[in-house]
C-alpha positions in Angstrom: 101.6 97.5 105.3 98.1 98.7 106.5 94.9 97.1 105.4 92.6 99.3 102.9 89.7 101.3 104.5 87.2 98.4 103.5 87.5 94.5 102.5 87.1 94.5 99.2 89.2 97.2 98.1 92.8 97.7 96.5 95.0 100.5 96.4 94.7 101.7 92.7 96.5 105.2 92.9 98.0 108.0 94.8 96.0 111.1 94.7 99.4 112.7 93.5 99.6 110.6 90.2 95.4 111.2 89.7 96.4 114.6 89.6 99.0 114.5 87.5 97.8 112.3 85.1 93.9 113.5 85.2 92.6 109.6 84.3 94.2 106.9 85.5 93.5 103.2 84.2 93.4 100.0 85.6 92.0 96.6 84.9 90.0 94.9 87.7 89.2 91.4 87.2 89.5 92.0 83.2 87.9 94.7 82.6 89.2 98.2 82.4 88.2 100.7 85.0 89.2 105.1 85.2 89.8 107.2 87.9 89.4 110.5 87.4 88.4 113.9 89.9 84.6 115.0 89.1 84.4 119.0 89.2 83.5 118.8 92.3 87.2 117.1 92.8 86.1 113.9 93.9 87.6 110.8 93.1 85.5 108.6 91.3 85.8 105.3 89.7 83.6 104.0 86.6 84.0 100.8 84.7 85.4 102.1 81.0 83.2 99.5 78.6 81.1 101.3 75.9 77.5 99.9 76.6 77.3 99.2 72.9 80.0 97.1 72.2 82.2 96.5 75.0 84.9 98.7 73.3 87.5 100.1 76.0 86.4 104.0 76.3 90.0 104.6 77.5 91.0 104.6 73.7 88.4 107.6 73.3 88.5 111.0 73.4 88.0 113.2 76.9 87.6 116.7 77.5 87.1 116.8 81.8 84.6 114.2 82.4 82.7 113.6 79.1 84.2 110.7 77.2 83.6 109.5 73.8 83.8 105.8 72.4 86.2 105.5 70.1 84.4 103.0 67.9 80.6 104.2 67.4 80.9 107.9 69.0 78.9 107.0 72.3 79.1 109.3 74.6 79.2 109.2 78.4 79.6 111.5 81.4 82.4 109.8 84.0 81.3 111.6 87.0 77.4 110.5 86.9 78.1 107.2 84.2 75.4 108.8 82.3 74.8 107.8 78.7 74.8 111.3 77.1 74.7 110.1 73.6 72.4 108.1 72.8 70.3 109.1 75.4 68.6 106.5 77.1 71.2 103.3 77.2 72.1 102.3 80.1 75.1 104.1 82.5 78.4 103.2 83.5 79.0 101.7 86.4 80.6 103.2 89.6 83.1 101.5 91.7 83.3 102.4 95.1 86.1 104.6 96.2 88.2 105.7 99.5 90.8 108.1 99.9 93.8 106.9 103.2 96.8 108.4 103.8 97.1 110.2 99.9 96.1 106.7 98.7 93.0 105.9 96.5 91.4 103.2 97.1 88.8 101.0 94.8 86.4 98.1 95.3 87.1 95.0 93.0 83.9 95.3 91.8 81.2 97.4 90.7 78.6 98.9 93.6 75.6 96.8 91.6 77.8 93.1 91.6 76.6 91.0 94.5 79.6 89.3 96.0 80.8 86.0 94.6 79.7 83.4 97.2 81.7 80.4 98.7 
């Protein structure tokens, strides 16, 4: 079996089952973490924690790529992270992502986590 296209990464999804399924959801190293296609049809990957609780945003409402928190009604936009509701809190944040072979690929953790070190 191949390596992924960077260390660091694990192979979340096929593109086949993103596109069948439109969101797909994953834990990565506790917490949970979509995939979805931005309009643009991107993959992108963004941690699903609400900023205000920590309530899973999976359980929420989505209509493309706004989702809404279940719990208090926050608001985000999954293909930027942006906070649309309340404005101002803070984003989601992204996880890196690589498409090999019809394969997406994700880093374990977020773009902003420095590396554990030894």
């Amino acid at each position: 079996m191949a390596g992924g296209p960077e260390p660091g990464m694990i192979r979340a999804c096929t593109l086949e089952r993103l596109d069948a399924v439109g969101l797909v959801r994953l834990r990565l190293m506790g917490r949970p973490v979509g995939i979805l296609r931005t309009s643009a049809g991107a993959p992108v990957a963004r941690e699903l924690s609400c900023k205000h609780q920590g309530a899973d945003l999976s359980t929420g409402d989505r209509v493309g790529c706004i989702i809404t928190c279940s719990r208090h009604g926050w608001r985000y936009d999954l293909a930027t992270g942006e906070c649309l509701l309340p404005t101002g809190a803070p984003p989601l944040r992204e996880h890196a992502v690589a498409v090999q072979d019809g394969a997406v690929w994700i880093s374990l953790l977020p773009c902003d986590a420095e590396e554990p070190t030894g």
